[in-house]
Backbone as a chain_set.jsonl record, in Angstrom:
{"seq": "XXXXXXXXXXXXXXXXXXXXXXXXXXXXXXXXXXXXXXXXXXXXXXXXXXXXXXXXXXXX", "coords": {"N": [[-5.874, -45.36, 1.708], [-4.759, -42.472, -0.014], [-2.924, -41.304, -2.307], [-2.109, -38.588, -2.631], [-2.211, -38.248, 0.445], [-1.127, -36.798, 3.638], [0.324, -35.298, 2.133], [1.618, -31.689, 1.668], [0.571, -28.069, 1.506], [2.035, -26.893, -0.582], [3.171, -28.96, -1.62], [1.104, -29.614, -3.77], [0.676, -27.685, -4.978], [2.65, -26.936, -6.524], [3.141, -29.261, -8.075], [0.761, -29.187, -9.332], [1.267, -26.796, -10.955], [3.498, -28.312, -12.775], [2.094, -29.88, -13.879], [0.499, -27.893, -15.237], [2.058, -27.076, -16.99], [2.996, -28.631, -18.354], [0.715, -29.475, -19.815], [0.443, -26.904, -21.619], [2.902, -27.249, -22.83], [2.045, -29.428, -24.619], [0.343, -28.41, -25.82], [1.702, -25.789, -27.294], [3.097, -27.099, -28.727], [1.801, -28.667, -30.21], [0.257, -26.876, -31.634], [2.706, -25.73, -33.147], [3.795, -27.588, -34.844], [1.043, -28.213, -36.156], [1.126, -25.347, -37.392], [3.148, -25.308, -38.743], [5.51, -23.939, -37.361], [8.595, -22.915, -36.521], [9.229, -20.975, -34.009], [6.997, -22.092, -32.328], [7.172, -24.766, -31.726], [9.764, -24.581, -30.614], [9.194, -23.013, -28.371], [7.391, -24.6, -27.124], [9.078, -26.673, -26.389], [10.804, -25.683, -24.741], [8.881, -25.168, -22.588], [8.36, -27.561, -22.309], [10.812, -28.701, -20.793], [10.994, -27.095, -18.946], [8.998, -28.115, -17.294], [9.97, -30.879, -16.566], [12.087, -30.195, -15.179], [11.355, -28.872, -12.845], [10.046, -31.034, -12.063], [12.06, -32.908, -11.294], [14.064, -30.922, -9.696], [12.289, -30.189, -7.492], [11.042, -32.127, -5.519], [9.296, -34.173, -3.237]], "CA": [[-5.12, -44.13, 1.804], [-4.674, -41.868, -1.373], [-1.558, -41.102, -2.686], [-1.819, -37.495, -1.869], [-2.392, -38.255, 2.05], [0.101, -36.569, 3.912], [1.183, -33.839, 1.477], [1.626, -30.103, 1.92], [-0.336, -27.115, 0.424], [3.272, -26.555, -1.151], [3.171, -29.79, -3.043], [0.308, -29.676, -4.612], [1.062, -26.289, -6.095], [3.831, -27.676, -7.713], [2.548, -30.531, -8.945], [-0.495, -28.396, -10.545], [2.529, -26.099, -11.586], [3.907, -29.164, -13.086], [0.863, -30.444, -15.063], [0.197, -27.174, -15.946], [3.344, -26.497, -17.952], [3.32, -30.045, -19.468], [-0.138, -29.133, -21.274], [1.149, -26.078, -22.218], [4.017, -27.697, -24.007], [2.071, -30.448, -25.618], [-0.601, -27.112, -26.728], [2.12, -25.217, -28.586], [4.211, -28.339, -29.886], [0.675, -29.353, -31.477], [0.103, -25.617, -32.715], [3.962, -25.607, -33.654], [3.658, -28.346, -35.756], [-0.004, -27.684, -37.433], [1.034, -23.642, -38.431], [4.841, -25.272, -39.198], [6.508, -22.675, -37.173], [9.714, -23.426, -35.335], [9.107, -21.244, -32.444], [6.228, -22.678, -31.631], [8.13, -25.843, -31.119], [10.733, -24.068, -29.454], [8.3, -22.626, -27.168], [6.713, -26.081, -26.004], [10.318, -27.836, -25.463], [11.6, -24.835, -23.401], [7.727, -25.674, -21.848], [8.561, -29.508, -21.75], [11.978, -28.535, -20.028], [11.147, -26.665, -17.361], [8.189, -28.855, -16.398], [10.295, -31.829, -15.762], [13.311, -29.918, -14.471], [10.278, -28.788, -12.065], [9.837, -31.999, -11.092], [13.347, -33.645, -10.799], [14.42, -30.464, -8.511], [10.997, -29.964, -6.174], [10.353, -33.881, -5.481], [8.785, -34.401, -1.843]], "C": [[-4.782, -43.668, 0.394], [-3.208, -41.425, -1.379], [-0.842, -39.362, -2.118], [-1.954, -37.26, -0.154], [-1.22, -37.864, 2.362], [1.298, -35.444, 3.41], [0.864, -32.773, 2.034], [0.37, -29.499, 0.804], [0.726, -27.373, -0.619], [3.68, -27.698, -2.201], [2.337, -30.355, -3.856], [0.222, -28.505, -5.795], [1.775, -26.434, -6.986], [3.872, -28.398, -8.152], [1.434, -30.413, -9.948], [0.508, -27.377, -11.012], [2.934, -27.046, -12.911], [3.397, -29.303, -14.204], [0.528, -28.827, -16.356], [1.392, -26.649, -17.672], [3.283, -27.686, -18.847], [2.238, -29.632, -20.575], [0.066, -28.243, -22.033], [1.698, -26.367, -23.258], [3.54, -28.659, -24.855], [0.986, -29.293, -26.389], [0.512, -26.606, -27.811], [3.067, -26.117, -28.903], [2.827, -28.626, -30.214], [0.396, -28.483, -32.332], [1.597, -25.846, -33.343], [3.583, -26.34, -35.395], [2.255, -28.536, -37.203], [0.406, -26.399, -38.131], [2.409, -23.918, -39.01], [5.506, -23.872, -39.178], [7.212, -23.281, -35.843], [10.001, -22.869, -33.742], [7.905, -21.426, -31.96], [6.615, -23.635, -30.942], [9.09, -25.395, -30.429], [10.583, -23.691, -28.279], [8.124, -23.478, -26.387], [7.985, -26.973, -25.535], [10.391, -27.041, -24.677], [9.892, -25.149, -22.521], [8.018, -26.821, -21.162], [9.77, -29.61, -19.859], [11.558, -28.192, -19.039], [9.688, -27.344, -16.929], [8.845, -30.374, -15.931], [11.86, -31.318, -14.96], [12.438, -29.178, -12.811], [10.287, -29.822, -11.185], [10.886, -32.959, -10.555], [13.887, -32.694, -9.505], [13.363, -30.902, -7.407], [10.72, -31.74, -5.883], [10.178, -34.59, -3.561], [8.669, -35.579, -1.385]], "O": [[-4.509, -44.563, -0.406], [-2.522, -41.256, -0.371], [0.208, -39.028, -1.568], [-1.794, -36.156, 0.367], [-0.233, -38.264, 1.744], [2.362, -34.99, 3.831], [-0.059, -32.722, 2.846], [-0.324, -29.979, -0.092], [0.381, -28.069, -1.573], [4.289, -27.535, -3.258], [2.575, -31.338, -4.558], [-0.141, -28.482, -6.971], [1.591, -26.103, -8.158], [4.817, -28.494, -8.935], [1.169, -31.096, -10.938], [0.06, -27.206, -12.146], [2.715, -26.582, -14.031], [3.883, -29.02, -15.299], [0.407, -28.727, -17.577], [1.314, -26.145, -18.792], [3.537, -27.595, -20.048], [2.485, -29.463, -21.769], [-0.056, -28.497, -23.231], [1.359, -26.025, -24.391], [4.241, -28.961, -25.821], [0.879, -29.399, -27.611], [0.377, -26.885, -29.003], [4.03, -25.632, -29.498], [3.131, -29.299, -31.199], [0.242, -28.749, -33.524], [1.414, -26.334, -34.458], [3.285, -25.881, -36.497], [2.314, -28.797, -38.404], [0.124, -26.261, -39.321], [2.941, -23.041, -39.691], [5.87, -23.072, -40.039], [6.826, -23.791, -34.791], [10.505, -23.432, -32.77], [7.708, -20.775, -30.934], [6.534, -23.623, -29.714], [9.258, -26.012, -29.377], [11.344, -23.83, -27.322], [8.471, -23.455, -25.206], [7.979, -27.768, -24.595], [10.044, -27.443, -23.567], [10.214, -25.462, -21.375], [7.984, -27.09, -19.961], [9.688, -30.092, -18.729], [11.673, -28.932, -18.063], [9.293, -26.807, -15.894], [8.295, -30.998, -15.024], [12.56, -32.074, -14.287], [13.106, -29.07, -11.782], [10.454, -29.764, -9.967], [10.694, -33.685, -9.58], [14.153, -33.248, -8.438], [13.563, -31.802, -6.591], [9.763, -32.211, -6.498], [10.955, -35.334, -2.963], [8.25, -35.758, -0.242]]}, "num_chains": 1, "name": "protein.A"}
C-alpha cells in the first residue's frame, strides 16, 4: 500500500501546493544570495513561511 492510498484530490493539491512553494523559496534564497540582494531573501523566507504554515494548518 503507498502512502498516498486513501487520499483526496484535495490533498494532493496541497501537498503539490506545498512542494511547490518550498522550491520556490530555496530558488530565490539561492538567487538572493548569488545577486546579494536582501529582498530576494526576503522573498524566499516569506516563500519558506507560508509553505510550512501550509502544511502545519492543512494536515490530513
Amino acid at each position: 500500500m503507498s502512502r498516498s492510498h486513501g487520499r483526496m484530490r484535495a490533498d494532493h493539491r496541497v501537498r503539490r501546493r506545498s512542494v511547490t512553494l518550498t522550491s520556490g523559496a530555496f530558488v530565490a534564497i539561492a538567487a538572493g544570495v548569488v545577486a546579494d540582494t536582501m529582498w530576494l531573501l526576503g522573498g524566499g523566507a516569506w516563500l519558506l513561511i507560508a509553505a510550512v504554515l501550509l502544511e502545519l494548518v492543512y494536515r490530513p
